[in-house]
Backbone as CSV, one residue per row, in Angstrom:
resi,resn,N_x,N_y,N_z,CA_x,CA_y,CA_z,C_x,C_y,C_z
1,UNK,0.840,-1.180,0.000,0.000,0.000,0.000,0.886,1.245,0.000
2,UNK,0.231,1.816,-0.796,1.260,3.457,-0.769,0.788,4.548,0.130
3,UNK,1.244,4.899,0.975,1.792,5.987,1.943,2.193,7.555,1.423
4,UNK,0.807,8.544,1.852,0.944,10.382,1.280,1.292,10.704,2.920
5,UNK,2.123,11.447,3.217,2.474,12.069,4.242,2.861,13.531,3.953
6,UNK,2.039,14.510,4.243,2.030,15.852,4.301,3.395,16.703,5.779
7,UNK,4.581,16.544,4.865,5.455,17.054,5.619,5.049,18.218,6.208
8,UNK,6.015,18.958,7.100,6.193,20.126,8.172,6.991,20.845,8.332
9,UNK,8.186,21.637,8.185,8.909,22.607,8.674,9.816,22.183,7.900
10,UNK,9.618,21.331,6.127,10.849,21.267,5.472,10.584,21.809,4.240
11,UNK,11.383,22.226,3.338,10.881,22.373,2.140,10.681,21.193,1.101
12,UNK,10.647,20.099,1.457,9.745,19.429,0.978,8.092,19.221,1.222
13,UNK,7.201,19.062,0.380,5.938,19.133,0.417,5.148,17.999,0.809
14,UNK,5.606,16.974,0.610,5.009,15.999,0.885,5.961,14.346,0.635
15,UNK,5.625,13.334,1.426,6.169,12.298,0.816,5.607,10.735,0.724
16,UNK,5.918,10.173,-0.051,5.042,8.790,-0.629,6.424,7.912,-0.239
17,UNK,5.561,7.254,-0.210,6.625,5.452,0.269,5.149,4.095,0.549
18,UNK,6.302,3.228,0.545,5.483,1.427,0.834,6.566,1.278,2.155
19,UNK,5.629,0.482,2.968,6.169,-0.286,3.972,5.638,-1.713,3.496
20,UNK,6.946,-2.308,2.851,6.355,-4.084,2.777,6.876,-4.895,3.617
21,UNK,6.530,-5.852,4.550,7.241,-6.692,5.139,7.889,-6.142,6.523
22,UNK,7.592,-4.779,6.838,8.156,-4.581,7.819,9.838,-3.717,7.267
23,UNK,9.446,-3.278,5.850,10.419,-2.670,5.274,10.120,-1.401,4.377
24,UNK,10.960,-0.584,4.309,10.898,0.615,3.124,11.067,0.920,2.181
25,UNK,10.149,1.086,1.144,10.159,0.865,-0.256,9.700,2.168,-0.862
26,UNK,10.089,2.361,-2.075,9.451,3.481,-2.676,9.471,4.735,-2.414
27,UNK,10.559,5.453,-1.377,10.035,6.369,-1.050,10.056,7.832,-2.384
28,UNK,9.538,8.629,-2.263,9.844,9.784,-2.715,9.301,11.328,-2.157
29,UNK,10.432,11.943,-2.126,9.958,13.238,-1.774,9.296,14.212,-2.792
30,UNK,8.317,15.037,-2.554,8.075,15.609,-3.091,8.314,17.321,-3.095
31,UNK,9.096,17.556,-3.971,9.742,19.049,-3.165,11.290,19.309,-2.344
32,UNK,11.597,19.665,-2.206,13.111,19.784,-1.137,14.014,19.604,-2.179
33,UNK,15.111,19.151,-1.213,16.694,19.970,-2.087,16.824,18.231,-2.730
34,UNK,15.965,18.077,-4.676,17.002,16.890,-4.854,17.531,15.924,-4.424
35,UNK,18.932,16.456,-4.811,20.060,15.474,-4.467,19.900,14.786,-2.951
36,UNK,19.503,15.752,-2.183,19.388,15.052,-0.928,18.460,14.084,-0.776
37,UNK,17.235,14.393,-1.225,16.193,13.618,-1.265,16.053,12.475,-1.829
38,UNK,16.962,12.409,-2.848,16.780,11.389,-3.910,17.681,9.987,-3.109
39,UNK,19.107,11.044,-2.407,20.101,9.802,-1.637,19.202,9.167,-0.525
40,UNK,18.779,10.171,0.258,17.824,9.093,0.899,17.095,8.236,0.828
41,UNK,16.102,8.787,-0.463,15.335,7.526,-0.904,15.537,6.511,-1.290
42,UNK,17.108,6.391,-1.935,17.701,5.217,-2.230,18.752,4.674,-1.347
43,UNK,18.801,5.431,-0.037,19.972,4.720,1.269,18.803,3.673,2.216
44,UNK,17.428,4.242,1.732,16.278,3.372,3.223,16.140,2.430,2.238
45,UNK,16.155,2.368,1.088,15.763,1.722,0.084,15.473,-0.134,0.687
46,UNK,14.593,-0.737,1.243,14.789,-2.088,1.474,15.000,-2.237,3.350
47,UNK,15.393,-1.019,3.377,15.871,-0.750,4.782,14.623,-1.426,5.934
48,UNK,14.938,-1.943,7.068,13.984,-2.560,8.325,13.262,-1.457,8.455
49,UNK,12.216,-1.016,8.834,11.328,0.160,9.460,12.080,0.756,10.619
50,UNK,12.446,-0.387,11.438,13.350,0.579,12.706,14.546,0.693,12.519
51,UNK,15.398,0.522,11.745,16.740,0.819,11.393,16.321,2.355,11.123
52,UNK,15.251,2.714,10.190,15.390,3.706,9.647,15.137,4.912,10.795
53,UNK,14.134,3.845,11.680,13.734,4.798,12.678,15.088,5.559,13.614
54,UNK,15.866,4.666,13.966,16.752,4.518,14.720,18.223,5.435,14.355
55,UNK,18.707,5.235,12.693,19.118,6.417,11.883,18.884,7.716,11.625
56,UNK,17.526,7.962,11.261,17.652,8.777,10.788,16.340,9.974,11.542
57,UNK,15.633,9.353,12.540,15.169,10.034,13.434,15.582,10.859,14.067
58,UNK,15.355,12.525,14.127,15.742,13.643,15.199,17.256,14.429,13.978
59,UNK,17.301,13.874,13.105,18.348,14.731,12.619,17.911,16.215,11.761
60,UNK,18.265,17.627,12.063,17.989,18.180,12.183,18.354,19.293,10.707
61,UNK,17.548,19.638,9.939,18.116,21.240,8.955,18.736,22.134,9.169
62,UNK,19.844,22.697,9.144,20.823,23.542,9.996,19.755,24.363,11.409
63,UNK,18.847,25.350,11.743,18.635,25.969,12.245,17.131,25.758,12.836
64,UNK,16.314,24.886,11.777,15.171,24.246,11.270,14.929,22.756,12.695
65,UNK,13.932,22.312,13.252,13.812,21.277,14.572,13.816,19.784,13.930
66,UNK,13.783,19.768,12.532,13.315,18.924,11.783,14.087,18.946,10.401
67,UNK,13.664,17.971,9.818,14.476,17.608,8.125,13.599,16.810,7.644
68,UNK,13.761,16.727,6.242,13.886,15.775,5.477,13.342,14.280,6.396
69,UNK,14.810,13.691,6.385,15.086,12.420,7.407,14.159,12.351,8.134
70,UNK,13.836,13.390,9.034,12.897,13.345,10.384,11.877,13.359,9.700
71,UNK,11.396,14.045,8.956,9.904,13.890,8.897,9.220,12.619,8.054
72,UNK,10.593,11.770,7.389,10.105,10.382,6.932,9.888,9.533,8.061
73,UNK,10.630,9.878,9.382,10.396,8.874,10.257,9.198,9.287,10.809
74,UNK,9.226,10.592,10.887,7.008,10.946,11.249,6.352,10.086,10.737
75,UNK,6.405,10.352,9.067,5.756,9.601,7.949,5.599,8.257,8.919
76,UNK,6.602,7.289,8.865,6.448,5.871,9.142,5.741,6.119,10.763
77,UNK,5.922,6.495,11.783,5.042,6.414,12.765,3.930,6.735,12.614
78,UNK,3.441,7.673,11.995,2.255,7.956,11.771,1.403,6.647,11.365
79,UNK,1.696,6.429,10.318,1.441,5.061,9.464,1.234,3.534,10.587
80,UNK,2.542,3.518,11.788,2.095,2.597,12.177,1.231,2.669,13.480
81,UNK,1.189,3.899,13.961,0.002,4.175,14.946,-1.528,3.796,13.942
82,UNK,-1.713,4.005,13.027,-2.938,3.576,12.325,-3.376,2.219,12.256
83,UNK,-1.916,1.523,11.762,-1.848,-0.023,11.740,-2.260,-1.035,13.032
């Protein structure tokens, strides 16, 4: 199933991903800086759900409480508080 998560305090706009198996698939950002976005989407690529949690949770945009990173790991909690 595919996953819309309406980011927060990044300049990305939004982001899509699959959780299969207890894993991360698909993600993409929509909006934000590229290159960055794109490495991430292909570093979780396959990645455990809590690895990712565990990585890349709380890391921060220079000045900004949040990123990128962080707000995919929103994304996935969000998702599994529903589940």
């Amino acid at each position: 199933m595919k996953y819309t998560y309406q980011t927060q305090g990044t300049c990305s706009e939004a982001i899509e991903f699959e959780i299969v198996d207890g894993k991360v698939h698909n993600v993409q950002f929509l909006g934000g800086c590229d290159g960055n976005t794109q490495g991430v989407s292909r570093l979780v690529e396959g990645m455990k759900v809590e690895d990712v949690l565990n990585r890349l949770e709380g890391i921060r945009c220079g000045w900004k409480t949040t990123s990128c990173p962080d707000q995919l790991c929103k994304a996935i909690r969000a998702v599994r508080s529903k589940n």
